[in-house]
C-alpha positions as a Markdown table, in Angstrom:
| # | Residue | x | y | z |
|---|---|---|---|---|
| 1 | Unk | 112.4 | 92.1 | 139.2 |
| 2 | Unk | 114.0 | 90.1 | 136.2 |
| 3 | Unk | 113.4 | 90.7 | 132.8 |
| 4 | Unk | 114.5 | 88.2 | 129.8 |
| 5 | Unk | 114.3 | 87.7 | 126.9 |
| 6 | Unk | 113.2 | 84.5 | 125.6 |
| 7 | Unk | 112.4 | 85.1 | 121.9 |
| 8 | Unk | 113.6 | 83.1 | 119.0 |
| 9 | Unk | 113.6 | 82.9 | 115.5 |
| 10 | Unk | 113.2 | 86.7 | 114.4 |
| 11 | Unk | 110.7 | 88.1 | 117.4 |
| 12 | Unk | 111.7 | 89.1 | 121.2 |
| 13 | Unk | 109.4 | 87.4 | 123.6 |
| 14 | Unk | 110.0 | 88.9 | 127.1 |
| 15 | Unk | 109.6 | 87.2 | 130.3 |
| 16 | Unk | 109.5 | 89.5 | 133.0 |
| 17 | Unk | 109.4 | 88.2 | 136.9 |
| 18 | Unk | 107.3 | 89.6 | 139.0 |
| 19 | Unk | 107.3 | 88.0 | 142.7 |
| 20 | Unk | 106.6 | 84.7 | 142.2 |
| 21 | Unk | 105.8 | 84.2 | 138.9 |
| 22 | Unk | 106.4 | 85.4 | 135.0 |
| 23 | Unk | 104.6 | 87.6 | 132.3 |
| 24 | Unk | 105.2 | 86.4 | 129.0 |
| 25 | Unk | 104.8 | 88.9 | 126.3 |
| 26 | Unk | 104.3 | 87.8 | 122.7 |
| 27 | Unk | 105.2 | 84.0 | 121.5 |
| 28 | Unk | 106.6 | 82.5 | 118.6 |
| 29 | Unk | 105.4 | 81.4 | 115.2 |
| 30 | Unk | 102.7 | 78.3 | 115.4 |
| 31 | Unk | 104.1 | 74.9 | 115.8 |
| 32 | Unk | 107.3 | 76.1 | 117.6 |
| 33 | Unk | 106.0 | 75.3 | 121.0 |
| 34 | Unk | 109.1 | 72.8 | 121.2 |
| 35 | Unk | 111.5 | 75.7 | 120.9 |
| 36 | Unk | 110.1 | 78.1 | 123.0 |
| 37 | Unk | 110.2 | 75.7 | 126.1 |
| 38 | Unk | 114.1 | 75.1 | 124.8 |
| 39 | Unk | 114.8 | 78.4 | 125.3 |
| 40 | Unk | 112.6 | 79.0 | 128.6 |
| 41 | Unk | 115.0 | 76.3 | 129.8 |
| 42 | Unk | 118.3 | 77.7 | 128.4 |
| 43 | Unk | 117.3 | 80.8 | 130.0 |
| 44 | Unk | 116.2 | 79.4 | 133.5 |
| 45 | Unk | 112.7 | 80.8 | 133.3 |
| 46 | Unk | 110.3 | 77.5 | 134.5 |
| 47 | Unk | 107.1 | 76.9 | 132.1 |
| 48 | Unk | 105.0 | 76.6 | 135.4 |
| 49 | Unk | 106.5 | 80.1 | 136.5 |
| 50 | Unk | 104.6 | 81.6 | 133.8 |
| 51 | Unk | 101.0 | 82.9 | 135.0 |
| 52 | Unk | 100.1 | 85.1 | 132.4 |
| 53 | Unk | 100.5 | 85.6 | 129.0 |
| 54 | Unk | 99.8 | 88.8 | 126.5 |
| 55 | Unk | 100.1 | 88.7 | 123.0 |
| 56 | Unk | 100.4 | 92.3 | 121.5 |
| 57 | Unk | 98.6 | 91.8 | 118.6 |
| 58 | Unk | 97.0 | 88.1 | 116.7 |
| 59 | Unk | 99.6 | 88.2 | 114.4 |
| 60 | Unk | 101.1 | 84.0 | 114.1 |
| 61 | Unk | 104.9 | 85.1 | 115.2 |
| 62 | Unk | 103.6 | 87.1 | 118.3 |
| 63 | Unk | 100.5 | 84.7 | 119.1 |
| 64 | Unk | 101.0 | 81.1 | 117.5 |
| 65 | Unk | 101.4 | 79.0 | 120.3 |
| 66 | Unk | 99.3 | 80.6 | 122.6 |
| 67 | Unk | 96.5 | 77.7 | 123.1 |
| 68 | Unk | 99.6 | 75.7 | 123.9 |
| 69 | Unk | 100.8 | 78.1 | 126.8 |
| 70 | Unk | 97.1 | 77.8 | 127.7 |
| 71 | Unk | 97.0 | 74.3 | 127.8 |
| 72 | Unk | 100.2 | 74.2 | 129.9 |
| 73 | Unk | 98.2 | 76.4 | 132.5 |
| 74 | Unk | 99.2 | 79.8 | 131.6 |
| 75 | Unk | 96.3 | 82.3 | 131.7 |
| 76 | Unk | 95.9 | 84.6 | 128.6 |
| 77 | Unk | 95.4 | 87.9 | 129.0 |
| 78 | Unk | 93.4 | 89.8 | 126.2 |
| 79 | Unk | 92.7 | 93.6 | 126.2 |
| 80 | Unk | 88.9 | 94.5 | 125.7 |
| 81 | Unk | 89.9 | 95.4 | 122.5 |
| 82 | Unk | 91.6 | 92.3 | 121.9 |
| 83 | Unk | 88.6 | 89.9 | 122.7 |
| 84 | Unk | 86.1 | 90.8 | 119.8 |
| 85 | Unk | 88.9 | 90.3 | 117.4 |
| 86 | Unk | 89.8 | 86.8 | 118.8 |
| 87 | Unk | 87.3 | 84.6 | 116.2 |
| 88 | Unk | 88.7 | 86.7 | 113.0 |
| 89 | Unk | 92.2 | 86.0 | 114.1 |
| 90 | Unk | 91.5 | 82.4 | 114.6 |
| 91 | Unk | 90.3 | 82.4 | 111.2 |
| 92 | Unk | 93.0 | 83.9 | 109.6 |
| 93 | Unk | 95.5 | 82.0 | 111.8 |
| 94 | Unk | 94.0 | 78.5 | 110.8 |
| 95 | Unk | 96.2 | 78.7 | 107.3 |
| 96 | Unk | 99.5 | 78.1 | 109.3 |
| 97 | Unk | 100.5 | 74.5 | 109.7 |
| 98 | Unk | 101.0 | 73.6 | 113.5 |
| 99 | Unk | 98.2 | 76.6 | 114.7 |
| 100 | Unk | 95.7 | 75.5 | 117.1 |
| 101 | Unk | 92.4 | 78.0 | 117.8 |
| 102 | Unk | 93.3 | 80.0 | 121.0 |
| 103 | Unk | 90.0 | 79.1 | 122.6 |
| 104 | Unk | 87.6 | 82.1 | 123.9 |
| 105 | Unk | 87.1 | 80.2 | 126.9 |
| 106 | Unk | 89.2 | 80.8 | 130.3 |
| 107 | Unk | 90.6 | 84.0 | 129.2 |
| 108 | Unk | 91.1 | 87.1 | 131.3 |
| 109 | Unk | 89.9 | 90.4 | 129.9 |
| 110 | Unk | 91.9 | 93.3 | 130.8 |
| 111 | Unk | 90.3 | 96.7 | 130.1 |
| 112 | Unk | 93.0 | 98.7 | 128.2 |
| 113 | Unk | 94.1 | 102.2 | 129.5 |
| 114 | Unk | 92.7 | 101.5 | 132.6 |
| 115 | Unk | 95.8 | 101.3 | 135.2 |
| 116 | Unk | 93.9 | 99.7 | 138.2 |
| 117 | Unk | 92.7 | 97.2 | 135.8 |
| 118 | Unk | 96.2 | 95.8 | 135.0 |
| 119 | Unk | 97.0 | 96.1 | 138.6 |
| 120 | Unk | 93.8 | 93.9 | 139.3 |
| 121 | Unk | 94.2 | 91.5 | 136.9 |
| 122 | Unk | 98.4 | 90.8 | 137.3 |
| 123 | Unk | 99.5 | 92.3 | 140.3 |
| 124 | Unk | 102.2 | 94.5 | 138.4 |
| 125 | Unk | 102.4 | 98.1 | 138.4 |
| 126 | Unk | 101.4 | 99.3 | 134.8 |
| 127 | Unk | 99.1 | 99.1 | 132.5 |
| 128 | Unk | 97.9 | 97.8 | 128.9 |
| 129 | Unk | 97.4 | 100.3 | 126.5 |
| 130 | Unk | 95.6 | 100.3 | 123.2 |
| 131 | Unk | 97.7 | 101.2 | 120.7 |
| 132 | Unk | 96.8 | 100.7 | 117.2 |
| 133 | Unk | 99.1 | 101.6 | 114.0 |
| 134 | Unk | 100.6 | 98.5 | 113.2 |
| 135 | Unk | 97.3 | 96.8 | 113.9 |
| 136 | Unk | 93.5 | 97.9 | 115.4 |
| 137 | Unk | 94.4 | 94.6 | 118.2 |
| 138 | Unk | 97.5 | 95.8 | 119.0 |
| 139 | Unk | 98.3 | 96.6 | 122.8 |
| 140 | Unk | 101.4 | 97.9 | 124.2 |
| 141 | Unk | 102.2 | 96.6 | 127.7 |
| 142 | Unk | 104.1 | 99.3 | 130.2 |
| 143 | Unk | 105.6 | 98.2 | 132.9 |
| 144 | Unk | 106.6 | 100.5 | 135.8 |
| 145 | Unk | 110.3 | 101.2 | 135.8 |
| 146 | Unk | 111.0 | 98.8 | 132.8 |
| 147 | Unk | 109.5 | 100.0 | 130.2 |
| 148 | Unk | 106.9 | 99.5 | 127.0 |
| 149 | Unk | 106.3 | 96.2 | 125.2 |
| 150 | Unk | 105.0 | 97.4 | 122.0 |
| 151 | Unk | 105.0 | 94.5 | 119.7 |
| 152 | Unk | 105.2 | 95.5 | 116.1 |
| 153 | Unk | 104.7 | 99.3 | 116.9 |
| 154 | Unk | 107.4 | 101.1 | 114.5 |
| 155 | Unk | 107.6 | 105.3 | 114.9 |
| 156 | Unk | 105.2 | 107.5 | 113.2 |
| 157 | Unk | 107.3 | 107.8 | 110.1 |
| 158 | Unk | 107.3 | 104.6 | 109.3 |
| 159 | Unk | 103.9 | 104.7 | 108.2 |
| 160 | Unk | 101.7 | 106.3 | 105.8 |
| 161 | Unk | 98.5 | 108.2 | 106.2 |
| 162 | Unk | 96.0 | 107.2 | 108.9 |
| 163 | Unk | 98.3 | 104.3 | 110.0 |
| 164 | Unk | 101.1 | 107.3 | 110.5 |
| 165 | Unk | 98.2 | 109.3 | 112.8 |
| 166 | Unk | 97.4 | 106.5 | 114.6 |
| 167 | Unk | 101.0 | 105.5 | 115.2 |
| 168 | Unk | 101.9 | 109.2 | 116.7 |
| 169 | Unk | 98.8 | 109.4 | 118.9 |
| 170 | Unk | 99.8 | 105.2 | 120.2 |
| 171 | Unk | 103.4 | 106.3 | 121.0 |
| 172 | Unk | 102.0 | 109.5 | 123.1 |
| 173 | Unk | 100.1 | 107.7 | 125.2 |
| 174 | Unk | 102.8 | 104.9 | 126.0 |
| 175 | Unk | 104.9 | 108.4 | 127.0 |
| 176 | Unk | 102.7 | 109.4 | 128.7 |
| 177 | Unk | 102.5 | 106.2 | 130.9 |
| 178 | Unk | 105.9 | 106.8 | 131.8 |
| 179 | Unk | 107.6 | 104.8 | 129.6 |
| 180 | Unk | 110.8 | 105.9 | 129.1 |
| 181 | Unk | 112.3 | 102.4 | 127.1 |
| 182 | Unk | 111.2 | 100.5 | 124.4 |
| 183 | Unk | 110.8 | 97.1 | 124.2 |
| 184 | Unk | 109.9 | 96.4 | 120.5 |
| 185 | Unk | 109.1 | 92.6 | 119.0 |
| 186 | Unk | 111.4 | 92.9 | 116.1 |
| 187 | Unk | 115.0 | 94.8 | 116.8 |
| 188 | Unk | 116.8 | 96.2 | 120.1 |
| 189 | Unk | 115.6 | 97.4 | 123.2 |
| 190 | Unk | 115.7 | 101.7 | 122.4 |
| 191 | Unk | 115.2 | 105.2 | 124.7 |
| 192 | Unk | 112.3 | 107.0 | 124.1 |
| 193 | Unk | 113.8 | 110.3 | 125.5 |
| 194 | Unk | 116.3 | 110.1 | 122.5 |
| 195 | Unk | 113.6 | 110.3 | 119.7 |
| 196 | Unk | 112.2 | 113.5 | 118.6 |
């Protein structure tokens, strides 16, 4: 197992190897498609090595050029939560020059919180959690002996109110899948055990 990162700009992307092929989790900005194979190639990780994609939340930076990973054969997969939620983010996304729609067709859906499911659907051992606080789409990837993917997840008291609840109750239930590493979108890799 190999895990790299391949992000650029200001968000970690993280390719992790998995027998014969890649999961890529999160992408860049839209209309940076050009960059992202750049560094894929800078850091040896083949575009047709990539089988699946997850985007943690429809947000442009962690989602923008997923129709283009699409195109290039990758298959995107969305957590049931995620899938409703696809024609609201395409409408939002549409304001940023360079987006293009992720279609609703082709797409795998992966039921969250469901560990036979991820197993199913990838082959990895793990599974995709829903874990809203940042946002209701977000899903946190957990990998077994790596770690959690959590996108734009900050700790609980970085939010206010509900967002705060939401946030504490998300980052139990990514302990509680045995995450013991945190792979966050924006920032450094962190341990779990060494927060409060």
């Amino acid at each position: 197992m190999n895990l790299v990162n391949v992000g650029y700009k200001s968000v970690n992307c993280y390719a992790f190897e998995s027998g014969d092929g890649y999961l890529l989790i999160d992408v860049g900005m839209p209309g940076t498609f050009g960059e992202l194979i750049s560094v894929l190639k800078r850091k040896s990780v083949p575009l047709e090595k990539i089988r699946f994609l997850v985007v943690t939340h429809f947000h442009p930076d962690h989602c923008g050029v997923a129709q283009e990973l699409k195109n290039s054969g990758v298959a995107l997969l969305l957590g049931g939560v995620q899938e409703p939620r696809l024609a609201e983010a395409n409408r939002t996304l549409a304001k940023f020059a360079g987006y293009i729609q992720i279609s609703d067709v082709g797409n795998t859906v992966v039921a969250t919180d469901r560990r036979a499911a991820w197993k199913a659907a990838t082959g990895i051992d793990g599974v995709l959690l829903h874990t809203p606080g940042h946002s209701d789409d977000s899903v946190t990837v957990v990998i077994g002996g790596v770690g959690a993917f959590v996108g734009d997840l900050r700790p609980p008291e970085a939010y206010t109110g509900s967002a705060a609840t939401l946030a504490k109750k998300s980052w139990q239930r990514i302990t509680a899948a045995g995450a013991r590493k945190a792979f966050p979108a924006h920032g450094p890799a962190f341990d779990l055990q060494a927060r409060p």
